[in-house]
Gaussian input, Z-matrix of N, CA and C with variables (Angstrom, degrees):
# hf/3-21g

backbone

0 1
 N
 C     1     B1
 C     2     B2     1     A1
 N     3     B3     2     A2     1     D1
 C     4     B4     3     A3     2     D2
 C     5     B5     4     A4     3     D3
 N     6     B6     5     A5     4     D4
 C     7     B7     6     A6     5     D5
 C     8     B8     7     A7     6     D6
 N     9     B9     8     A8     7     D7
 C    10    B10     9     A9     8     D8
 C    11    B11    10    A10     9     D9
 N    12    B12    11    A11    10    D10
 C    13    B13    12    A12    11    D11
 C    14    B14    13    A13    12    D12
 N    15    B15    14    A14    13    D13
 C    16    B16    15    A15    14    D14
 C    17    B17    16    A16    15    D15
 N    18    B18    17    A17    16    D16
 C    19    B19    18    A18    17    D17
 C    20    B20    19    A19    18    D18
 N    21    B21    20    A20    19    D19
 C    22    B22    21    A21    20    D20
 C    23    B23    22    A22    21    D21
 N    24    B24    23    A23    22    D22
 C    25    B25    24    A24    23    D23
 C    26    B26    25    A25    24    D24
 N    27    B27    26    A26    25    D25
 C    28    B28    27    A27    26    D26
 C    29    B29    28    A28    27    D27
 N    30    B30    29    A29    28    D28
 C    31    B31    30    A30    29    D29
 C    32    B32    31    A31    30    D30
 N    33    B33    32    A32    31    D31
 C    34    B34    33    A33    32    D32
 C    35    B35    34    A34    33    D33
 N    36    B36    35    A35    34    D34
 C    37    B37    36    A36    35    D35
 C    38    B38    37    A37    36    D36
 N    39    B39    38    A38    37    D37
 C    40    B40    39    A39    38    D38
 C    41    B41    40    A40    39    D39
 N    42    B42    41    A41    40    D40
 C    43    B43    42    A42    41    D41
 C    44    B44    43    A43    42    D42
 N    45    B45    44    A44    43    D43
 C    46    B46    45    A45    44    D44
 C    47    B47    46    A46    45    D45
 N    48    B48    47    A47    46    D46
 C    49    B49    48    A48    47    D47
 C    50    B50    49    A49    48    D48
 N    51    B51    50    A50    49    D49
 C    52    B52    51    A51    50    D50
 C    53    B53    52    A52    51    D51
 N    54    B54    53    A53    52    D52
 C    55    B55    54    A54    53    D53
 C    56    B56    55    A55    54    D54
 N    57    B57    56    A56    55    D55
 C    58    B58    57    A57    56    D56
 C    59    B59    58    A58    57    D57
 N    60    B60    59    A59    58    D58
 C    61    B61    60    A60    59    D59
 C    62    B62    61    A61    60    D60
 N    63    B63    62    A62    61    D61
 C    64    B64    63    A63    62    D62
 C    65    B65    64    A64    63    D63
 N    66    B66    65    A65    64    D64
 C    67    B67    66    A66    65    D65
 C    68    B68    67    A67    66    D66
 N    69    B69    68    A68    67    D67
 C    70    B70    69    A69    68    D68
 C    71    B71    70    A70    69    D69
 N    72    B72    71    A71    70    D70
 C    73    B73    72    A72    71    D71
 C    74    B74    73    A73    72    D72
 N    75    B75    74    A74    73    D73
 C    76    B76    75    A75    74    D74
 C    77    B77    76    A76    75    D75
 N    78    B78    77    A77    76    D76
 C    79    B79    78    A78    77    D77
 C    80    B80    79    A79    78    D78
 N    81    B81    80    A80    79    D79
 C    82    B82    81    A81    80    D80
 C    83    B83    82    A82    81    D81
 N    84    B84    83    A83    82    D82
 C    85    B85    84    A84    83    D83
 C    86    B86    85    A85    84    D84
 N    87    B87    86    A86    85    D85
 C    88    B88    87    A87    86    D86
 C    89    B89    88    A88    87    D87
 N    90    B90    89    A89    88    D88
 C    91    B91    90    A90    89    D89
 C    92    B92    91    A91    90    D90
 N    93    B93    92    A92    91    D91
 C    94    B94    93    A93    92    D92
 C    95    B95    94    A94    93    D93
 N    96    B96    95    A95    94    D94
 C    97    B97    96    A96    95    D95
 C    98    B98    97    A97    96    D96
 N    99    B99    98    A98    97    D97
 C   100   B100    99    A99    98    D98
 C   101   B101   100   A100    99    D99
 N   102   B102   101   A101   100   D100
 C   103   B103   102   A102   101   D101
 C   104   B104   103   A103   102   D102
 N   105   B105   104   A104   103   D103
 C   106   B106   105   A105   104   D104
 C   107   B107   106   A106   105   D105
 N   108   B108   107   A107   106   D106
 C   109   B109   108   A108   107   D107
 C   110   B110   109   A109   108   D108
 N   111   B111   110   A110   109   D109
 C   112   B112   111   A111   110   D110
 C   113   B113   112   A112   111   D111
 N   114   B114   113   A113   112   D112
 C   115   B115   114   A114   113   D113
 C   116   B116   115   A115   114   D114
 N   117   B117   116   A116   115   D115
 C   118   B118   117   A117   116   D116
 C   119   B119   118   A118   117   D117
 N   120   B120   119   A119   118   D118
 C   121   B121   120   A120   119   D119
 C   122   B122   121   A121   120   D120
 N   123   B123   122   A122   121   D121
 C   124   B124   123   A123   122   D122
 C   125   B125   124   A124   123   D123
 N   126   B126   125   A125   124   D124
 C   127   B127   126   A126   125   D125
 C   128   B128   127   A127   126   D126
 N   129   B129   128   A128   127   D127
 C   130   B130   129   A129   128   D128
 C   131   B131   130   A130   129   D129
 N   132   B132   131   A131   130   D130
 C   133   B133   132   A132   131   D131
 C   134   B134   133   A133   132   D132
 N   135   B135   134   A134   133   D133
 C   136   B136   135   A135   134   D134
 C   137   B137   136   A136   135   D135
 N   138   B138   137   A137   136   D136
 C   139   B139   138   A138   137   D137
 C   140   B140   139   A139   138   D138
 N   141   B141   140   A140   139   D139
 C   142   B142   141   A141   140   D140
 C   143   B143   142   A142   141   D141
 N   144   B144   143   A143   142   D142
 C   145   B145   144   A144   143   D143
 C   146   B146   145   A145   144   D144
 N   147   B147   146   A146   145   D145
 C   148   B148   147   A147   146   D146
 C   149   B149   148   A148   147   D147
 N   150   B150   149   A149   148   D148
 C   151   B151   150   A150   149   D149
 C   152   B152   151   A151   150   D150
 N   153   B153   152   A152   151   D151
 C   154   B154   153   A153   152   D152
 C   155   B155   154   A154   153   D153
 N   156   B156   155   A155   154   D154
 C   157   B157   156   A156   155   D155
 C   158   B158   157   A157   156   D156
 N   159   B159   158   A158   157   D157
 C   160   B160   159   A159   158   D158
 C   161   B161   160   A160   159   D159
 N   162   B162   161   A161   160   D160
 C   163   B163   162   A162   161   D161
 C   164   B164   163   A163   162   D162
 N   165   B165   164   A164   163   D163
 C   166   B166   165   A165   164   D164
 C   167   B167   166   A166   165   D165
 N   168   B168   167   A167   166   D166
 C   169   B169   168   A168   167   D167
 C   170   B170   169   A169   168   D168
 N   171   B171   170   A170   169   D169
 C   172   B172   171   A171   170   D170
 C   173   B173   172   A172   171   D171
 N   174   B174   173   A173   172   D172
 C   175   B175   174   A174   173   D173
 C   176   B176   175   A175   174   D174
 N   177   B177   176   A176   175   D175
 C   178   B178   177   A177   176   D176
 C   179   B179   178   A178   177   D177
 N   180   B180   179   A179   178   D178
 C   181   B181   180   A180   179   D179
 C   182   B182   181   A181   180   D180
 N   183   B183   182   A182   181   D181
 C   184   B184   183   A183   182   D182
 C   185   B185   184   A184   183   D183
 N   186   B186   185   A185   184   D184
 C   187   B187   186   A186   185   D185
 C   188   B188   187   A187   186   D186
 N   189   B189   188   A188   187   D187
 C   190   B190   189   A189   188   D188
 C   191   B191   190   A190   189   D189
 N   192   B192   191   A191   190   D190
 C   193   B193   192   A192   191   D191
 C   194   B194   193   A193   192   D192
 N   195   B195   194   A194   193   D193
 C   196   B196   195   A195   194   D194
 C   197   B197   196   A196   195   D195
 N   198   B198   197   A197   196   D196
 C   199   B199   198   A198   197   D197
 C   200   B200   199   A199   198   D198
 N   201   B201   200   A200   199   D199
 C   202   B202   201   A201   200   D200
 C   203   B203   202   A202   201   D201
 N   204   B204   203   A203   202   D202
 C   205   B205   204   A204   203   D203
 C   206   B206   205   A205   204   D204
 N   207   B207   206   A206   205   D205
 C   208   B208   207   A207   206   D206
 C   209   B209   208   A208   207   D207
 N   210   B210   209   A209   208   D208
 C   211   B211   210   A210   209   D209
 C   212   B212   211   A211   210   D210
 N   213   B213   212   A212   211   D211
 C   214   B214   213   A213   212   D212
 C   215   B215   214   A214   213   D213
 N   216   B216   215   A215   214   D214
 C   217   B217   216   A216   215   D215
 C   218   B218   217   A217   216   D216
 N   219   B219   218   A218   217   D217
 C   220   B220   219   A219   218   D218
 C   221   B221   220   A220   219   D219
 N   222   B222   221   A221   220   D220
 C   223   B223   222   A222   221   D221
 C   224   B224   223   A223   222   D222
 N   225   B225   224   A224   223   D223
 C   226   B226   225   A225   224   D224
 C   227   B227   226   A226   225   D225
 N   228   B228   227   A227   226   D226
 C   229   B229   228   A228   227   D227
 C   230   B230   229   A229   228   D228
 N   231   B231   230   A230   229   D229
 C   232   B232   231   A231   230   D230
 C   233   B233   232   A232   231   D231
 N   234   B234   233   A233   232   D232
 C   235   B235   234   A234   233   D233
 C   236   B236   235   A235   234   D234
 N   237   B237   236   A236   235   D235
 C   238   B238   237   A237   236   D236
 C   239   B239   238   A238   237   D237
 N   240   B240   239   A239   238   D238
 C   241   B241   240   A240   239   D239
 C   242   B242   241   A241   240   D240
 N   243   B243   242   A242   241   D241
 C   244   B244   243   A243   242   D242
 C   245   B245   244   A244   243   D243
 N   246   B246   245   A245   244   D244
 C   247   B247   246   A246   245   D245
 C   248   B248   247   A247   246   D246
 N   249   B249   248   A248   247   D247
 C   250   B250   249   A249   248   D248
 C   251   B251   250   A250   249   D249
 N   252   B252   251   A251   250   D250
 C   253   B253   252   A252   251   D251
 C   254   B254   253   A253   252   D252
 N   255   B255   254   A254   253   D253
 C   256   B256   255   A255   254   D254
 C   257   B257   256   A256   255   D255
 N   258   B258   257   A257   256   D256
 C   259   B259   258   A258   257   D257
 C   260   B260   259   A259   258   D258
 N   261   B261   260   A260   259   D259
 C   262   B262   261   A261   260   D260
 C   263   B263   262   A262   261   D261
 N   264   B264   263   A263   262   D262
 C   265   B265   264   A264   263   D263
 C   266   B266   265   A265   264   D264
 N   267   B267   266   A266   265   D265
 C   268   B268   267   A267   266   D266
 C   269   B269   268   A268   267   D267
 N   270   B270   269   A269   268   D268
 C   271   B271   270   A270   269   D269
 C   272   B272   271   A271   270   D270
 N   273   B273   272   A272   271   D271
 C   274   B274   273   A273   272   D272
 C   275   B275   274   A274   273   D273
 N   276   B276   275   A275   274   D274
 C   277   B277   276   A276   275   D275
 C   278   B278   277   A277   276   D276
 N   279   B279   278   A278   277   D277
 C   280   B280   279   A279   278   D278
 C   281   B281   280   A280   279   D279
 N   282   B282   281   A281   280   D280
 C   283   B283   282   A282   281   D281
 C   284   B284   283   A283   282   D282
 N   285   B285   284   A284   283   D283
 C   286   B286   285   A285   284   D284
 C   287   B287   286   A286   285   D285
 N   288   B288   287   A287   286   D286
 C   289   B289   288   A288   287   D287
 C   290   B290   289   A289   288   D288
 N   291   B291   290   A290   289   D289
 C   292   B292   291   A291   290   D290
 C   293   B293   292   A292   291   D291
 N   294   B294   293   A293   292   D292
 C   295   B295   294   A294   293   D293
 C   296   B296   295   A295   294   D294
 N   297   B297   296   A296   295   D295
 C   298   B298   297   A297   296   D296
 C   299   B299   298   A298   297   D297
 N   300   B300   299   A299   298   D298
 C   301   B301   300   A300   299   D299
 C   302   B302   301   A301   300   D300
 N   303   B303   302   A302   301   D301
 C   304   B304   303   A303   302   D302
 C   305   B305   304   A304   303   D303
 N   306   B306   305   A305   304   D304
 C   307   B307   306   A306   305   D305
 C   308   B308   307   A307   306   D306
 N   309   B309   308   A308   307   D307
 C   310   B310   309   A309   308   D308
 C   311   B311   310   A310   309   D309

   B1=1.4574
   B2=1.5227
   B3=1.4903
   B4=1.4239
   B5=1.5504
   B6=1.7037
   B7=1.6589
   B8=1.3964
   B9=1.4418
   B10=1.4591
   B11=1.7593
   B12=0.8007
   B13=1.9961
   B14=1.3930
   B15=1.4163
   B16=1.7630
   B17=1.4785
   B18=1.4374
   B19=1.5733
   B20=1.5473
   B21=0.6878
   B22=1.7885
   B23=1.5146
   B24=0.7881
   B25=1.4381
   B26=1.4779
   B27=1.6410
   B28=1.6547
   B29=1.4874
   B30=1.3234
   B31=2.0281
   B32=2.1984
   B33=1.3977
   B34=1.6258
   B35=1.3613
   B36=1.1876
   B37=1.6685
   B38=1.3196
   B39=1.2944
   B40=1.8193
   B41=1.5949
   B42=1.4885
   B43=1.4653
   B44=1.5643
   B45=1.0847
   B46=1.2732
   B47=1.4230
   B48=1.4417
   B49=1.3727
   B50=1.9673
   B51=1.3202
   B52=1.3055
   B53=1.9785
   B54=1.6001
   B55=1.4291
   B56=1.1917
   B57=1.4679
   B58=1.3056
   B59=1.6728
   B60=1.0859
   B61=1.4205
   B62=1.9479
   B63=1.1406
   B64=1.9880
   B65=1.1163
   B66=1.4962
   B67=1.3231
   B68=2.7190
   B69=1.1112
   B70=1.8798
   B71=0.9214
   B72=1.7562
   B73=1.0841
   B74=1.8369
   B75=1.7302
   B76=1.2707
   B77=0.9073
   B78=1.6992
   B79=1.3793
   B80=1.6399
   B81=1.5789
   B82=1.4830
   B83=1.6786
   B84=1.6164
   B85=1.4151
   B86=1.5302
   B87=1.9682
   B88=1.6621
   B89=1.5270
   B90=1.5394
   B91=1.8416
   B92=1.2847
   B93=1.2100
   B94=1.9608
   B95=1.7068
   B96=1.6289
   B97=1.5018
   B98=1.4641
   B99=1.5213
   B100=1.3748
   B101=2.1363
   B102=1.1411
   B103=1.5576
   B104=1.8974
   B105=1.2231
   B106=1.8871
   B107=1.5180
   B108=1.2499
   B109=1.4546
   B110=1.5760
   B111=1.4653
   B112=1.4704
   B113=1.4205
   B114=1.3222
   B115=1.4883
   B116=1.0852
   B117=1.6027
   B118=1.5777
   B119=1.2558
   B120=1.3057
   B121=1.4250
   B122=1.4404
   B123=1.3034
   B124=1.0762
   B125=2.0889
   B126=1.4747
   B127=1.4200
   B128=1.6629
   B129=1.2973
   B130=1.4928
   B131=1.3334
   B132=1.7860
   B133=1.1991
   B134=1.3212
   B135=1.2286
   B136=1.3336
   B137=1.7550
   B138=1.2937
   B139=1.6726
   B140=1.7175
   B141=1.2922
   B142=1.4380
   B143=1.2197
   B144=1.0767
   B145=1.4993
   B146=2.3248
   B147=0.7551
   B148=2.4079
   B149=1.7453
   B150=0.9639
   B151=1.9906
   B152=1.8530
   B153=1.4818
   B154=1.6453
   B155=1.3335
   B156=1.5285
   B157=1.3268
   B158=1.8731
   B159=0.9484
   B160=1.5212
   B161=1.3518
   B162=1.8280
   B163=1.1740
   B164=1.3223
   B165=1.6689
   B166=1.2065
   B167=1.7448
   B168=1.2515
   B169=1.4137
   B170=1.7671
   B171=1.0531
   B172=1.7480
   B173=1.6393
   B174=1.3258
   B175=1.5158
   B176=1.4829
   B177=1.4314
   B178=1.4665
   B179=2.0124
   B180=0.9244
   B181=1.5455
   B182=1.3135
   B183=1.3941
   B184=1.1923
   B185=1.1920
   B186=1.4109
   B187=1.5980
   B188=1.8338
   B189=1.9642
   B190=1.6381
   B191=1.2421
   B192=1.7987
   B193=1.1322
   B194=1.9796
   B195=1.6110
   B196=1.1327
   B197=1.6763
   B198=1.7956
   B199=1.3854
   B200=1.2267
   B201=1.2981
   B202=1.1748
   B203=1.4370
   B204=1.5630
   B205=1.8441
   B206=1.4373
   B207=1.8711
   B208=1.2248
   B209=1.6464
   B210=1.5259
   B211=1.3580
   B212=1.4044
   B213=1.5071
   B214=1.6441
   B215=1.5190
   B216=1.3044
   B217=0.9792
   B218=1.7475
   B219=1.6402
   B220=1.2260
   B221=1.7384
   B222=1.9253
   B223=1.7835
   B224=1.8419
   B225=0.8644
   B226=1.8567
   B227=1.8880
   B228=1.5199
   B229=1.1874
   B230=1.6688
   B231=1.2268
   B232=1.4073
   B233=1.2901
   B234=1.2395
   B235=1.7374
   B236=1.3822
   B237=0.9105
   B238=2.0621
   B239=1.4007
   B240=1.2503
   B241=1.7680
   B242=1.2660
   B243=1.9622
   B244=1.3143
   B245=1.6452
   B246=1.3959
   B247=1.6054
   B248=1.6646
   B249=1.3809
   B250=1.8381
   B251=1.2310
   B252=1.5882
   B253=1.4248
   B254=1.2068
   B255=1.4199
   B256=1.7073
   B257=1.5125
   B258=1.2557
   B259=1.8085
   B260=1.9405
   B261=1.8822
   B262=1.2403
   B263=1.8743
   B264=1.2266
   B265=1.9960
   B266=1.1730
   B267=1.6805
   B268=0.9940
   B269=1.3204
   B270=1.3247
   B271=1.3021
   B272=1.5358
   B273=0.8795
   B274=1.4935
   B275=1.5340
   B276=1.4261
   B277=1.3177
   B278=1.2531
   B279=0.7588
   B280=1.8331
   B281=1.3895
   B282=1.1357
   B283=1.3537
   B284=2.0230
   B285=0.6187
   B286=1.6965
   B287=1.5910
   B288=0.9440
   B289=1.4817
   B290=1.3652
   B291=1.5302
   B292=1.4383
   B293=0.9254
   B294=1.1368
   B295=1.9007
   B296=1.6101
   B297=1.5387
   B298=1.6922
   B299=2.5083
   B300=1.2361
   B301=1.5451
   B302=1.6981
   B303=1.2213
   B304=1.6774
   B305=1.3404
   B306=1.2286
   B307=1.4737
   B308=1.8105
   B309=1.1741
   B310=1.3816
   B311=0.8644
   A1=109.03
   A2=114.59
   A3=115.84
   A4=100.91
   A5=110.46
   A6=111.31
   A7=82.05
   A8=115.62
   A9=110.66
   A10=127.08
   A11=97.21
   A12=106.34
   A13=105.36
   A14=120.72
   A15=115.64
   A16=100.43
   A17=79.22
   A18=105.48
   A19=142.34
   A20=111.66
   A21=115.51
   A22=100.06
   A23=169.36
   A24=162.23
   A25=88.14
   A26=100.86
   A27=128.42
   A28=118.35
   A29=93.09
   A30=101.81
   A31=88.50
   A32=105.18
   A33=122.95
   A34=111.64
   A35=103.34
   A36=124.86
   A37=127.11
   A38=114.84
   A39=112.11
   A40=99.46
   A41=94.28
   A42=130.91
   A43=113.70
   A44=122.36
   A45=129.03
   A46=106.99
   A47=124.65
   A48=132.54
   A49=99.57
   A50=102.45
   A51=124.32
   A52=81.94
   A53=108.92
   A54=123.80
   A55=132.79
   A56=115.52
   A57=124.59
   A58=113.72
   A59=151.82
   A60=157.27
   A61=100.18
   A62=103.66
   A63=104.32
   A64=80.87
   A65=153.02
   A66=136.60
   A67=100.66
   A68=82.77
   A69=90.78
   A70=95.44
   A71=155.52
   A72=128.11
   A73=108.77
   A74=116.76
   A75=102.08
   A76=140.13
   A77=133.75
   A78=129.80
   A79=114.67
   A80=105.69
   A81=96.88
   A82=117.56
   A83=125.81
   A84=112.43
   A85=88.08
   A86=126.40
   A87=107.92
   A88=101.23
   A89=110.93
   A90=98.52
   A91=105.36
   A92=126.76
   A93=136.35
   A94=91.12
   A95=113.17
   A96=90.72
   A97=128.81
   A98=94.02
   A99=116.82
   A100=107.54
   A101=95.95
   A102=114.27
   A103=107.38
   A104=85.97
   A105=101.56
   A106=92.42
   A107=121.07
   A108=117.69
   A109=122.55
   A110=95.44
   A111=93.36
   A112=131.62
   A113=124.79
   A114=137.15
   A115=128.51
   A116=104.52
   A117=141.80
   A118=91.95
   A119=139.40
   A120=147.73
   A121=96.55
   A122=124.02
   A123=137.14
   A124=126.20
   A125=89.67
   A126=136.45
   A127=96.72
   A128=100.33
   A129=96.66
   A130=147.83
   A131=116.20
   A132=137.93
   A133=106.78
   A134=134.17
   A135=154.09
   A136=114.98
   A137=96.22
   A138=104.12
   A139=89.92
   A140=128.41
   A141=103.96
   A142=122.48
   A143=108.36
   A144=124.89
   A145=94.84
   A146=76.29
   A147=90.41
   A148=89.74
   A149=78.90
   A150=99.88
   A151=111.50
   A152=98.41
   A153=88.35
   A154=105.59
   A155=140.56
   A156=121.52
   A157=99.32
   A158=133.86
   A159=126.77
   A160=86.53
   A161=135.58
   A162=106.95
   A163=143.82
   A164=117.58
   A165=133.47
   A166=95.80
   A167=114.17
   A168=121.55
   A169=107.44
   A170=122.97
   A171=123.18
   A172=80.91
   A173=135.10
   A174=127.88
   A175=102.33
   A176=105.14
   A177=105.96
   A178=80.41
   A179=134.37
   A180=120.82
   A181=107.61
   A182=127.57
   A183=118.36
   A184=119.54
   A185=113.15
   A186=126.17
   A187=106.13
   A188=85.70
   A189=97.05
   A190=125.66
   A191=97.51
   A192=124.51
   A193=123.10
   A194=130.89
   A195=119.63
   A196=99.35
   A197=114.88
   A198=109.49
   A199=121.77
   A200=151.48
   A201=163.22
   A202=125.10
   A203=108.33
   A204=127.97
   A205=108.92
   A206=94.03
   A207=114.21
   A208=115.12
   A209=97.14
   A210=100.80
   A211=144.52
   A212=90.13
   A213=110.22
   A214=117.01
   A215=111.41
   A216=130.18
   A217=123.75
   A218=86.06
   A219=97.67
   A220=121.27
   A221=82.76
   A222=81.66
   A223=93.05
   A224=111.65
   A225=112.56
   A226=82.19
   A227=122.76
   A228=88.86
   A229=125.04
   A230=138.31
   A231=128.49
   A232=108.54
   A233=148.26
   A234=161.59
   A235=89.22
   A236=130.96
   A237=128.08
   A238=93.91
   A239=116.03
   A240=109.36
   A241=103.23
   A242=138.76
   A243=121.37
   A244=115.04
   A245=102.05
   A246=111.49
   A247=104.00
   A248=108.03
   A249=95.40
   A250=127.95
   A251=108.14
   A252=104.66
   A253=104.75
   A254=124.33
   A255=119.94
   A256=110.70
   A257=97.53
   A258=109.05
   A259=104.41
   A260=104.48
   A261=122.89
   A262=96.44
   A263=97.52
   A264=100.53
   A265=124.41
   A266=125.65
   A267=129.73
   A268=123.90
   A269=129.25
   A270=144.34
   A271=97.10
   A272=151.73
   A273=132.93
   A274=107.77
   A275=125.19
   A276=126.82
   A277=105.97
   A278=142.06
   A279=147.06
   A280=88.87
   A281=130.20
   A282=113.39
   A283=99.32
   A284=113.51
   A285=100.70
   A286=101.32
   A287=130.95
   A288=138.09
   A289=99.81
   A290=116.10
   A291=88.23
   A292=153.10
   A293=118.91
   A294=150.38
   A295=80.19
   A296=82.30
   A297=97.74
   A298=108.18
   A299=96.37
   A300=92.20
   A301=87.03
   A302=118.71
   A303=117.78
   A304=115.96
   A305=126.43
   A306=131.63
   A307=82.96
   A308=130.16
   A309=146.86
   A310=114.47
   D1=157.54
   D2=-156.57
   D3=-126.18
   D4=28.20
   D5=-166.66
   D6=-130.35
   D7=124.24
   D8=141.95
   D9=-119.77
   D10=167.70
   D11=179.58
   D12=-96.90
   D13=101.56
   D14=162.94
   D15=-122.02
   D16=151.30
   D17=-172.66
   D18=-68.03
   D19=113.00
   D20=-142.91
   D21=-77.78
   D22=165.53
   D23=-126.53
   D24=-144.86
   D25=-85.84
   D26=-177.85
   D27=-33.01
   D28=-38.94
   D29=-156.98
   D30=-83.58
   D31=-55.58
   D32=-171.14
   D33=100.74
   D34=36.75
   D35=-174.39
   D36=-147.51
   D37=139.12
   D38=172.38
   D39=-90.88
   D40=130.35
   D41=173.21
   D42=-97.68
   D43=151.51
   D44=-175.16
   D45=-99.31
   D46=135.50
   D47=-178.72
   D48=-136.52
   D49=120.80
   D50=-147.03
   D51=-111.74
   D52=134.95
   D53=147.30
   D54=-87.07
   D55=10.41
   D56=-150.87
   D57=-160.45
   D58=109.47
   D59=134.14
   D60=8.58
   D61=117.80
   D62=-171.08
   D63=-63.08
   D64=-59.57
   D65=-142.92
   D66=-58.29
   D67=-34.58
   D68=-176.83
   D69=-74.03
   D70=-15.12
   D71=172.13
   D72=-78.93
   D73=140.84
   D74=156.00
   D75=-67.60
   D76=171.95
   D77=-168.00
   D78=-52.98
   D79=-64.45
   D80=179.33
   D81=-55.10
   D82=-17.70
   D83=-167.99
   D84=-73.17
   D85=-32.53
   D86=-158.96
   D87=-78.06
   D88=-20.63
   D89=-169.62
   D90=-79.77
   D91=-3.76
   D92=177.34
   D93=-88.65
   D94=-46.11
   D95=-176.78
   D96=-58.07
   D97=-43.66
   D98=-163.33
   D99=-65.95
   D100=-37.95
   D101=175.51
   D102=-49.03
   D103=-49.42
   D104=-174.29
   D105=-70.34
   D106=-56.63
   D107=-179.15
   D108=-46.25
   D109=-55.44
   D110=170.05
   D111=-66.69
   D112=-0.97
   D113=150.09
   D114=-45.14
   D115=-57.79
   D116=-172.79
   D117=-71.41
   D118=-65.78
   D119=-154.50
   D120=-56.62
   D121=-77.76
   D122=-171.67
   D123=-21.73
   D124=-30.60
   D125=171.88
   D126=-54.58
   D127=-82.59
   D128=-169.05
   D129=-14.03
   D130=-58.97
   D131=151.42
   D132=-12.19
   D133=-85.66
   D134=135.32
   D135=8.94
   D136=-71.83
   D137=-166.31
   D138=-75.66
   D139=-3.13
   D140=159.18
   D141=-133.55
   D142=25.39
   D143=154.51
   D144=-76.05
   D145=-54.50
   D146=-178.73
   D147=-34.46
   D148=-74.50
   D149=-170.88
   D150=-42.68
   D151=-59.59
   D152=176.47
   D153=-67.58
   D154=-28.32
   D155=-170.91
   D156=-78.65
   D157=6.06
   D158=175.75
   D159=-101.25
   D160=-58.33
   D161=178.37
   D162=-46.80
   D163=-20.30
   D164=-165.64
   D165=-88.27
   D166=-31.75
   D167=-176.88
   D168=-83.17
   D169=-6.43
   D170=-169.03
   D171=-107.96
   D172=-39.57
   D173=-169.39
   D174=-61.70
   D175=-48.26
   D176=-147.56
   D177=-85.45
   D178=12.90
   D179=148.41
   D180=-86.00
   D181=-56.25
   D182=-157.51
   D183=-78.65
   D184=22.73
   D185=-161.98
   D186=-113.21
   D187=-14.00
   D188=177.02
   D189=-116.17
   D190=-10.74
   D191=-166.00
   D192=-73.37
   D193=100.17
   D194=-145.10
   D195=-92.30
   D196=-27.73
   D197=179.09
   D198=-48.01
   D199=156.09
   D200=136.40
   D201=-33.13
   D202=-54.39
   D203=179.22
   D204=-54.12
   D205=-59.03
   D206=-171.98
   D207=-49.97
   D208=-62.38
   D209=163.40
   D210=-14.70
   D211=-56.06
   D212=-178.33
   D213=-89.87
   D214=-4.47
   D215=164.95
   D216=-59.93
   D217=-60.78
   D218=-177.58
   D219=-57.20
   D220=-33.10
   D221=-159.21
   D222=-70.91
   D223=-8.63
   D224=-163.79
   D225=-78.35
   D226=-59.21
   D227=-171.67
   D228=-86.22
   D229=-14.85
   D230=137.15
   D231=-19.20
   D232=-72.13
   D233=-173.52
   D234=-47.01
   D235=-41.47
   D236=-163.31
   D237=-86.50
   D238=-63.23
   D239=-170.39
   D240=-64.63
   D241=-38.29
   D242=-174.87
   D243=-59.35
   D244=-24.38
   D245=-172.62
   D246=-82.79
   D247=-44.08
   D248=157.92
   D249=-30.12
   D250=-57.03
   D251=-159.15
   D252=-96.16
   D253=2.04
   D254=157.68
   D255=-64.22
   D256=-46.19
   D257=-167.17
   D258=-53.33
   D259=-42.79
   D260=-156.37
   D261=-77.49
   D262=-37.10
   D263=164.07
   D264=-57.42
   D265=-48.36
   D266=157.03
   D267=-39.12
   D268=-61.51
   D269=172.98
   D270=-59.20
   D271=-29.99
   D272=-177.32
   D273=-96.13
   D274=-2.27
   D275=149.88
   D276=-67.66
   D277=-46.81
   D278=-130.38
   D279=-78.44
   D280=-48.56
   D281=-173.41
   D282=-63.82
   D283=-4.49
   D284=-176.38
   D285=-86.69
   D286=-16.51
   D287=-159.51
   D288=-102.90
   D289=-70.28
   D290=152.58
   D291=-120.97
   D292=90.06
   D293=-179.46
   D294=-101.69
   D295=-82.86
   D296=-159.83
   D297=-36.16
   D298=-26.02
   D299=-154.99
   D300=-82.05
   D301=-26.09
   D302=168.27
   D303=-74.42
   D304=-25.51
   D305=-161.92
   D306=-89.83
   D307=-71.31
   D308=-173.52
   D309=-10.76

C-alpha cells in the first residue's frame, strides 16, 4: 500500500500522506485506508477537547497577565491551538467526503 499515517506534531494525530490520486488506489487498498482512518478519526473529539482545555488555560493567564510581551505571546499561542482545531475539524470531515466518493 502506497498510504501511510505520520504523525503530525501540531494536529496530535497521524494524518495520511498519499503517493497516489485516491481515485489509483484499488477498492480493497481504500477500505484498508479508510478503516485506519476511521481509528484515527475517532481520536479527534478528544484531541480537541486537549487543545480547548489549554486554550481555556492560556485565557485565564492572559486575563491576569499585566506584561505586554507576555501577553502577546499568549494570544499568538491561543491563535496556534484555535487554528489546530480548525485544521483537526476539517480532517474529521474528510472522512465524510470520502465515504461518499467510494460508495458513489
Amino acid at each position: 500500500m502506497t498510504c501511510r499515517f505520520i504523525f503530525d506534531e501540531r494536529l496530535g494525530i497521524p494524518v495520511p500522506e498519499f503517493d497516489k490520486e485516491w481515485e489509483e488506489y484499488s477498492l480493497r487498498e481504500r477500505e484498508s485506508i479508510l478503516f485506519q482512518w476511521e481509528q484515527i478519526r475517532g481520536t479527534i473529539p478528544d484531541r480537541i477537547k486537549q487543545l480547548e482545555g489549554q486554550i481555556i488555560a492560556k485565557q485565564n493567564k492572559l486575563n491576569v497577565e499585566d506584561d505586554f510581551p507576555v501577553s502577546c505571546a499568549l494570544n499568538s499561542q491561543i491563535a496556534e491551538l484555535a487554528s489546530a482545531i480548525n485544521d483537526l475539524h476539517l480532517w474529521f470531515r474528510t472522512n465524510q467526503e470520502v465515504e461518499s466518493k467510494i460508495h458513489g
